[in-house]
C-alpha positions as CSV (number, residue, x, y, z in Angstrom):
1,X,-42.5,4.3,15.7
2,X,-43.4,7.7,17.1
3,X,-40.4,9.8,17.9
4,X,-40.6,13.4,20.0
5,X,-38.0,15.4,19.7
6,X,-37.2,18.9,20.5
7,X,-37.5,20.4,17.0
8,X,-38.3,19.3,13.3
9,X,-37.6,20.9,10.8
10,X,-39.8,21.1,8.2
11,X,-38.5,23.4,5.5
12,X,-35.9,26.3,5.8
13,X,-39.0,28.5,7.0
14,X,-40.6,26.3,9.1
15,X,-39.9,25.0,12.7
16,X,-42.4,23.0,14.4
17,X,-40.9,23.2,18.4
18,X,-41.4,19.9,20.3
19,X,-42.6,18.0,17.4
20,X,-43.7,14.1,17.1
21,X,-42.2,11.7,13.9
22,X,-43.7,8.7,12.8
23,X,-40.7,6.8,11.6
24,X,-41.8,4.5,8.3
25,X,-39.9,1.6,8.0
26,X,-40.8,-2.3,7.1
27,X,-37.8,-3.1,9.7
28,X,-39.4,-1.9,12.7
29,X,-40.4,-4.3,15.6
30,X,-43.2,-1.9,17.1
31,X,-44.9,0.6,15.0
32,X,-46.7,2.2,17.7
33,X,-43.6,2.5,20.1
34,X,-43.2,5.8,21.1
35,X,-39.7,7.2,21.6
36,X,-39.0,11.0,24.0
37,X,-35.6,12.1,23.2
38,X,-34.7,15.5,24.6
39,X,-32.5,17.9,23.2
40,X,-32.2,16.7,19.9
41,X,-33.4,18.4,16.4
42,X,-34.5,16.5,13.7
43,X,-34.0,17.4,10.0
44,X,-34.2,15.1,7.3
45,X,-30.8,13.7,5.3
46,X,-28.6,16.6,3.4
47,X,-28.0,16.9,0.1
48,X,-24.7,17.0,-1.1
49,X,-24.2,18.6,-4.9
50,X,-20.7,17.8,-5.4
51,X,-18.7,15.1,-4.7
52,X,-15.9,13.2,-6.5
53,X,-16.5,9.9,-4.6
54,X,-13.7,8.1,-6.3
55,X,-11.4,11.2,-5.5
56,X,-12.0,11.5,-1.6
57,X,-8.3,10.9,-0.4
58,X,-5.9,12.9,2.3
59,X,-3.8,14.9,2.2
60,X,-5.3,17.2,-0.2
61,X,-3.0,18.3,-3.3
62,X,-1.8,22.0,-3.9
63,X,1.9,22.2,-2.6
64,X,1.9,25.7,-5.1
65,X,-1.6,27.2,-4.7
66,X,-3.2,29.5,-5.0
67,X,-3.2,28.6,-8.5
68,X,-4.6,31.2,-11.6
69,X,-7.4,28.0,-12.7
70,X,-8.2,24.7,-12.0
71,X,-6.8,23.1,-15.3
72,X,-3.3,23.8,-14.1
73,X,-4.0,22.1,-10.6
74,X,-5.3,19.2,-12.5
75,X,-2.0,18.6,-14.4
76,X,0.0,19.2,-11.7
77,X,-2.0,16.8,-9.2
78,X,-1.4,14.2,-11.7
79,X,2.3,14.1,-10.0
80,X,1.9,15.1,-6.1
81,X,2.1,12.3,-3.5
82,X,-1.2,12.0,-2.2
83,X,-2.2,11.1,-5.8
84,X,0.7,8.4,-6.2
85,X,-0.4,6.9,-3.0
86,X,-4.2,6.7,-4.0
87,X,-3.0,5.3,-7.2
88,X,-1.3,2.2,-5.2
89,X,-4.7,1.4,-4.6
90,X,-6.4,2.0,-7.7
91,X,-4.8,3.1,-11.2
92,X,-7.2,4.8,-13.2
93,X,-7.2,2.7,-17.0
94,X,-8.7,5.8,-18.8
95,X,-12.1,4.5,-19.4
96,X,-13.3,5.6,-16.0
97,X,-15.7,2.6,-15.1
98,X,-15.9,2.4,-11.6
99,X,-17.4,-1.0,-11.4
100,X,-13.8,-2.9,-12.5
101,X,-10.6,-3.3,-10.2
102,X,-10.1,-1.5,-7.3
103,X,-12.0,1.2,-7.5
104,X,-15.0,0.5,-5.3
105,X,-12.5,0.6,-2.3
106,X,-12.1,4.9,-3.3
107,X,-15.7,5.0,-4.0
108,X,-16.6,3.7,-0.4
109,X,-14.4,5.8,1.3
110,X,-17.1,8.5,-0.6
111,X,-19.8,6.9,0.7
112,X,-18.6,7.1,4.1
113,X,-17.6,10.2,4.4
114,X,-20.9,11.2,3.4
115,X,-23.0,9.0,5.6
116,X,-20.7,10.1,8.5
117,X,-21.9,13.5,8.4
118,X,-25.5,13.0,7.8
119,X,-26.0,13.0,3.9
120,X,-28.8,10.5,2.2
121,X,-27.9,11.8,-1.2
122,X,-24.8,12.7,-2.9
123,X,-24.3,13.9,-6.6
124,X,-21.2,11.9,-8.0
125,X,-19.5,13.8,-10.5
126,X,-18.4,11.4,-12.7
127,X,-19.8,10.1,-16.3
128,X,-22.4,7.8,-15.9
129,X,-21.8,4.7,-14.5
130,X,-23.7,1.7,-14.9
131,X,-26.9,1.0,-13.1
132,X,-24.7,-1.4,-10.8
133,X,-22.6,1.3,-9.8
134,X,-25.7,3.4,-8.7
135,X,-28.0,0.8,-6.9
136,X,-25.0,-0.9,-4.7
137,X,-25.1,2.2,-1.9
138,X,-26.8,2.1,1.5
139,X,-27.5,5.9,0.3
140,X,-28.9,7.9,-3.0
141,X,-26.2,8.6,-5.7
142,X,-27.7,10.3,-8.1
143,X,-27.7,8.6,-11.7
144,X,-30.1,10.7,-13.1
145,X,-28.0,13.6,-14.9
146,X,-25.7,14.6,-17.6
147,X,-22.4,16.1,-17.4
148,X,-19.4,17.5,-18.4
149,X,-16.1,17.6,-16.8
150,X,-15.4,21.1,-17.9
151,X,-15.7,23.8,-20.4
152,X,-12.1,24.1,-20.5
153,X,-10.9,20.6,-20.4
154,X,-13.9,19.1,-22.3
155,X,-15.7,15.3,-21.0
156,X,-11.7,14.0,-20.4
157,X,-12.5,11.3,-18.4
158,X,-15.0,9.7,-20.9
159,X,-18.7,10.0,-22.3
160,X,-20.3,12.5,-24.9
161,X,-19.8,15.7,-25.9
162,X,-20.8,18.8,-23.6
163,X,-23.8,19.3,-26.2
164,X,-24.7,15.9,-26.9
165,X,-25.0,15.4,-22.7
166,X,-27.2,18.5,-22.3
167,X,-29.7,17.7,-25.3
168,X,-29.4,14.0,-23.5
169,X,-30.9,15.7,-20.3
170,X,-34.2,17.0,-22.3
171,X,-34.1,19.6,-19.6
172,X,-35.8,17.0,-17.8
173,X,-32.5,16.4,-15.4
174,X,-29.5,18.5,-14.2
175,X,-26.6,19.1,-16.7
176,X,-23.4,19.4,-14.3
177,X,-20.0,20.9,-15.1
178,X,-17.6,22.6,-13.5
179,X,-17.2,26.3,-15.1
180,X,-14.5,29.5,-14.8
181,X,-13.1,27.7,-11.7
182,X,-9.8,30.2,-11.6
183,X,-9.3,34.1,-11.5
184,X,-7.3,34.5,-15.0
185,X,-8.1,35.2,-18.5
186,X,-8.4,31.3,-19.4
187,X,-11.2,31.1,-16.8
188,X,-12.7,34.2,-17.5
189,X,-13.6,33.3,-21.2
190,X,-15.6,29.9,-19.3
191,X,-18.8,31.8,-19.1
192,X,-18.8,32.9,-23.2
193,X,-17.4,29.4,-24.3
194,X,-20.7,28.3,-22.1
195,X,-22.8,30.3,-23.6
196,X,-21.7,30.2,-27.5
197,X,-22.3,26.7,-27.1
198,X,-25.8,27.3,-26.1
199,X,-25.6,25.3,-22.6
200,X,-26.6,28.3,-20.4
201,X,-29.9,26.7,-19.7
202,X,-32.3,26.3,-17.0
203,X,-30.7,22.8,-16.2
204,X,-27.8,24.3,-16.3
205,X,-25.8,23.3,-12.9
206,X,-22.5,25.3,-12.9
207,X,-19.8,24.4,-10.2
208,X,-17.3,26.4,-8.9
209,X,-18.2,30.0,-11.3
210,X,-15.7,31.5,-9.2
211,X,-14.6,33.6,-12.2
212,X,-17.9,35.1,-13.4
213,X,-19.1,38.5,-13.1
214,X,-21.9,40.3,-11.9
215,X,-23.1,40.3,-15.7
216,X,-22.3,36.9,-15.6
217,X,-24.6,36.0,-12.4
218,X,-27.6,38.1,-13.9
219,X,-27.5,36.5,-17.0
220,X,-27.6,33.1,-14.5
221,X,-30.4,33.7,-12.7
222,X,-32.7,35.1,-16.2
223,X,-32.2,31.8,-17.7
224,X,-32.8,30.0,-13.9
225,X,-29.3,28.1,-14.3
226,X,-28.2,26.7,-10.9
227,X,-24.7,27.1,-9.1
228,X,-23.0,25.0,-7.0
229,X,-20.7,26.7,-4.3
230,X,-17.6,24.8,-2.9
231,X,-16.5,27.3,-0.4
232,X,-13.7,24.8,1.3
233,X,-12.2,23.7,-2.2
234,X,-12.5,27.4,-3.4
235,X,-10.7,28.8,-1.0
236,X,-7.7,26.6,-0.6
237,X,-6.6,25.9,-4.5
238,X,-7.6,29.5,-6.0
239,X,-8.1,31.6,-2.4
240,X,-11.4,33.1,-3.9
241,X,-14.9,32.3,-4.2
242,X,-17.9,33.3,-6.4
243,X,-19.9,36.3,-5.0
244,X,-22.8,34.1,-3.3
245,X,-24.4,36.9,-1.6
246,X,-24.9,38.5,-4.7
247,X,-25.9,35.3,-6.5
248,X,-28.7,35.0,-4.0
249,X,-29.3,39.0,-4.2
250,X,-30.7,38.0,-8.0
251,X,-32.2,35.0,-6.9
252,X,-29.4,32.0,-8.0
253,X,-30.7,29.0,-6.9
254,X,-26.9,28.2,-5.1
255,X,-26.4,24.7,-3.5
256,X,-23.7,23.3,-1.5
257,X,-21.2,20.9,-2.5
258,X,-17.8,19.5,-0.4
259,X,-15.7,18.8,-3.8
260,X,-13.5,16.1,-2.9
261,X,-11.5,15.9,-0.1
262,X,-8.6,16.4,-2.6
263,X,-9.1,20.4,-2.5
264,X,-12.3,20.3,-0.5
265,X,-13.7,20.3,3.5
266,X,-13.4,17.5,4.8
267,X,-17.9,16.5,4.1
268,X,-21.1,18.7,4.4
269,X,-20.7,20.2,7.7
270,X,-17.5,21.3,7.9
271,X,-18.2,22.9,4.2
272,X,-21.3,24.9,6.6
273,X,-19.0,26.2,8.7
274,X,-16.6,27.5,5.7
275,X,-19.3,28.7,4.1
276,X,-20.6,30.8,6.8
277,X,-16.8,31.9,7.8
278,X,-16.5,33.0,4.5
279,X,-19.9,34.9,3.9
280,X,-20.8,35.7,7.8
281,X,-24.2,37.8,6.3
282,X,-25.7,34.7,4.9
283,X,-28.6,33.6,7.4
284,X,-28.0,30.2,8.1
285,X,-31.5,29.4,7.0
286,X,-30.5,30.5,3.6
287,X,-27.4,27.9,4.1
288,X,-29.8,25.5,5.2
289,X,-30.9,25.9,2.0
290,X,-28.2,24.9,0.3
291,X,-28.2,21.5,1.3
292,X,-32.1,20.9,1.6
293,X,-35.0,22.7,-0.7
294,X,-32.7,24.7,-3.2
295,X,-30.7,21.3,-3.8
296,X,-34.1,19.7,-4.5
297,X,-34.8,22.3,-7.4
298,X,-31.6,22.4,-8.5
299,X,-31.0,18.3,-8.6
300,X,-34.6,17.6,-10.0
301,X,-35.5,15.7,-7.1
302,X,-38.9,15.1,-4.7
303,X,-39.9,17.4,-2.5
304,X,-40.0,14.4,-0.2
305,X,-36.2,14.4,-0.6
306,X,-35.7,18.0,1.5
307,X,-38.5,17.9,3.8
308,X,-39.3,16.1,7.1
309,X,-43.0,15.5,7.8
310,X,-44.8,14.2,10.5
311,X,-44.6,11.0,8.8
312,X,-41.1,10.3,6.7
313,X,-39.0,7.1,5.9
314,X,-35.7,9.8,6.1
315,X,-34.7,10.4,9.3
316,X,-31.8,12.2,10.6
317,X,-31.7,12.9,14.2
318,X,-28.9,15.3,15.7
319,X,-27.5,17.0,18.9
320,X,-29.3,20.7,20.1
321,X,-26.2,22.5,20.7
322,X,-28.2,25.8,20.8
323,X,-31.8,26.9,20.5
324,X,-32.0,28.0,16.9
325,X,-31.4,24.8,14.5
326,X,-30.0,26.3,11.5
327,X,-27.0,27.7,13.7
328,X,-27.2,24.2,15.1
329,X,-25.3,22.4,12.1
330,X,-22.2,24.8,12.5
331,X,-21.4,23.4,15.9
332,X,-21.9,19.9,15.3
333,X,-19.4,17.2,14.0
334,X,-19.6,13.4,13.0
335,X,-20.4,12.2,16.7
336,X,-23.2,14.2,17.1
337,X,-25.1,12.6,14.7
338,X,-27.7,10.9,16.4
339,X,-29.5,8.7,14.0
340,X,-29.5,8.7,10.1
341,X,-32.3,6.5,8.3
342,X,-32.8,6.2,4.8
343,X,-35.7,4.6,3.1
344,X,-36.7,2.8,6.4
345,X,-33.0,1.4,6.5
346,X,-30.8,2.3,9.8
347,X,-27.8,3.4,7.9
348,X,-25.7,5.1,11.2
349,X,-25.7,6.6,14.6
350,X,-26.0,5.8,18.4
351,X,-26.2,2.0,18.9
352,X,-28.9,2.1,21.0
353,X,-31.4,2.9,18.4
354,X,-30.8,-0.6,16.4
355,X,-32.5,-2.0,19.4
356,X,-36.2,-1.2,18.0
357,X,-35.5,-2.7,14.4
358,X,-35.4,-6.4,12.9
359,X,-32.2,-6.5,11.4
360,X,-29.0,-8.2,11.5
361,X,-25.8,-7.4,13.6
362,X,-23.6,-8.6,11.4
363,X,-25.0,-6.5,8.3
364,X,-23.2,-3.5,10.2
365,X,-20.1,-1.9,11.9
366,X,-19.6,-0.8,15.5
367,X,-17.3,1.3,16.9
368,X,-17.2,3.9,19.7
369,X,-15.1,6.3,21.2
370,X,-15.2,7.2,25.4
371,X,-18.4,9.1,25.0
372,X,-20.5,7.4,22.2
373,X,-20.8,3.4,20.9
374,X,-21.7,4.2,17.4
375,X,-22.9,1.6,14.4
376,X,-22.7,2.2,10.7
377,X,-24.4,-0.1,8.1
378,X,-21.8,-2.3,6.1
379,X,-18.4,-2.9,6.7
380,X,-16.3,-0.2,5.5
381,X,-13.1,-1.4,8.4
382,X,-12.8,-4.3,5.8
383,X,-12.6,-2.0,3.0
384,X,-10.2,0.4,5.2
385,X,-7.7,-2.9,6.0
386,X,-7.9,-3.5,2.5
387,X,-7.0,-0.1,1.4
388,X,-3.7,-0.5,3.8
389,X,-3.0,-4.0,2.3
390,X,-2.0,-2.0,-0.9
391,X,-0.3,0.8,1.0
392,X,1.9,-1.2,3.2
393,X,1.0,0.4,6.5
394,X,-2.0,2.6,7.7
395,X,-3.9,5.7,6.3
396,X,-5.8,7.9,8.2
397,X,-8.8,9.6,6.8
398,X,-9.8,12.6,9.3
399,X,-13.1,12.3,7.4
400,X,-13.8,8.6,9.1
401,X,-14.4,8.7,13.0
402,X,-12.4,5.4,13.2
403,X,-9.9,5.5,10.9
């Protein structure tokens, strides 16, 4: 299938106007159909560096923020409503394995949220699951990485030590943890802790850094240690971020991460617009970034992954809302995705498009609204009825379309 569109996107440098697609994919009925869709950009599927999947609930906690760190939000979480209402659903047994109970019903709502605003992959911060865990989802969760939960709390929710997870990595994978997530002296001492343990390394992907210094940053960017940024989170439970302008200034290979909706924005693209509310100087190219070629480096992944060729099995197809398609992504939302394909696989978008594929009706979900009739593969309503089941009356997520 040959699709023209008004833009692709090729890179965060390139733009090819009025470009042609071949669309790979074993499901097609006619390869050499050729499809003219005006006034839409193409890109291919974000990347999303920082998701809790299992945590992705509403309201998000923090009756007293802002709070001095993180650790003291986590205890106090532990407590607030939203969490006692999540846990009606699912009660965490303290090994943290995600394939047992109820937990996939959390997990999908994850997913979801993720598909619904145009991600293909998703970095799950969690200790490694099993391979089932991984290989169940209609998109890519990483399960090539090590991690820590944090320098200050330590792997609490299960696995190895902090150094037995990084020498695990053989620097030939990303070693994720979230680091000086706060503005006090606890936080502060994150970035020496860090580095007396000797896990300031080039695989090195810090979340959060909110409390390191401009000494902190250089020292960052000589090893080539990676930062995720999660403006949205950042902002509502400490009410400060790292300095990302000057991250990039020194060359800090930053990448963008929603958190979970716990703290976080509510997925990927309303994270873009926090980010560039709270930086305005950042070029949204350089945001683009974020969640395209710099996530690449900093995830060990393909190039393939970021980039959209003439010829690609990732697809994602979205609404021009104005000429320059960077800018585009700020003034989009859920509906105005147009098409999302993964691997050849339809995974969500405008109904219309399932008409050109060999696949089964009844593998997905439709629903619409008064402008747009809208499928997405699987059947998270079942999961969502399921989820109310255990509640006892209905929960909206503001992150679902249909919820």
């Amino acid at each position: 299938m040959k699709i023209k569109v008004s833009a692709r996107v090729q890179n965060p440098d390139t733009v090819i106007k009025k470009s042609e697609i071949r669309l790979k994919s074993k499901l097609l009925k006619e390869n050499e159909l050729t499809i003219e869709k005006e006034n839409v950009f193409a890109y291919p599927p974000f990347i999303n560096s920082h998701d809790h999947l299992i945590g992705n609930w509403f309201p998000r906690n923090g009756e007293n923020r802002p709070y001095p760190n993180s650790d003291v939000w986590v205890k106090e979480m532990q407590f607030a409503k939203p969490l006692i209402e999540r846990h009606k659903v699912w009660i965490n047994d303290s090994n943290f394995d995600l394939s047992k109970g109820n937990a996939h019903l959390l997990t999908m709502l994850g997913i979801y949220k993720n598909i619904f605003s145009g991600c293909g992959i998703v970095q799950d911060h969690i200790s490694k699951q099993k391979n089932e865990y991984y290989n169940k989802f209609p998109i890519n969760v990483l399960k090539n990485y090590t991690q820590c939960h944090s320098i200050s709390l330590g792997n609490w929710w299960g696995d190895k030590s902090a150094l037995e997870e990084w020498q695990e990595s053989k620097l030939k994978m990303p070693f994720v943890l979230h680091l000086a997530e706060g503005i006090d002296e606890n936080a502060q001492k994150d970035f020496q802790k860090l580095k007396d343990s000797n896990l300031l390394q080039p695989n090195t992907l810090i979340v959060h850094g909110i409390a390191l210094t401009k000494q902190d940053i250089k020292e960052c960017a000589e090893v080539g240690a990676s930062i995720c940024w999660c403006p949205g989170s950042n902002q509502f439970l400490i009410g400060r971020s790292i300095d990302v302008p000057f991250c990039l200034k020194k060359g800090i290979k930053v990448v963008l991460g929603t958190d979970s909706t716990q703290s976080g924005s509510l997925n990927i693209l309303t994270e873009l617009k926090c980010a560039h509310k709270m930086f305005p100087e950042i070029k949204y190219n350089d945001l683009y970034r974020m969640i395209s070629t710099t996530a690449c480096k900093s995830l060990y992944l393909s190039e393939e992954s970021c980039c959209l060729d003439s010829e690609s099995s990732n697809l994602l197809l979205v609404s021009k809302k104005c000429d320059d398609p960077f800018e585009n992504l700020h003034k989009i939302n859920f509906w105005d995705i147009e098409f999302l394909v993964y691997k050849g696989k339809p995974i969500y978008g405008n109904k219309e498009w399932l008409e050109y594929f060999n696949i089964k009706s009844d593998d997905y979900f439709f629903f619409s609204n008064q402008k747009y009739e809208k499928f997405v593969i699987g059947h998270p309503e079942i999961a969502f009825d399921e989820i109310d089941s255990y509640l006892g009356y209905h929960q909206k997520f503001p992150f679902i379309p249909f919820s």
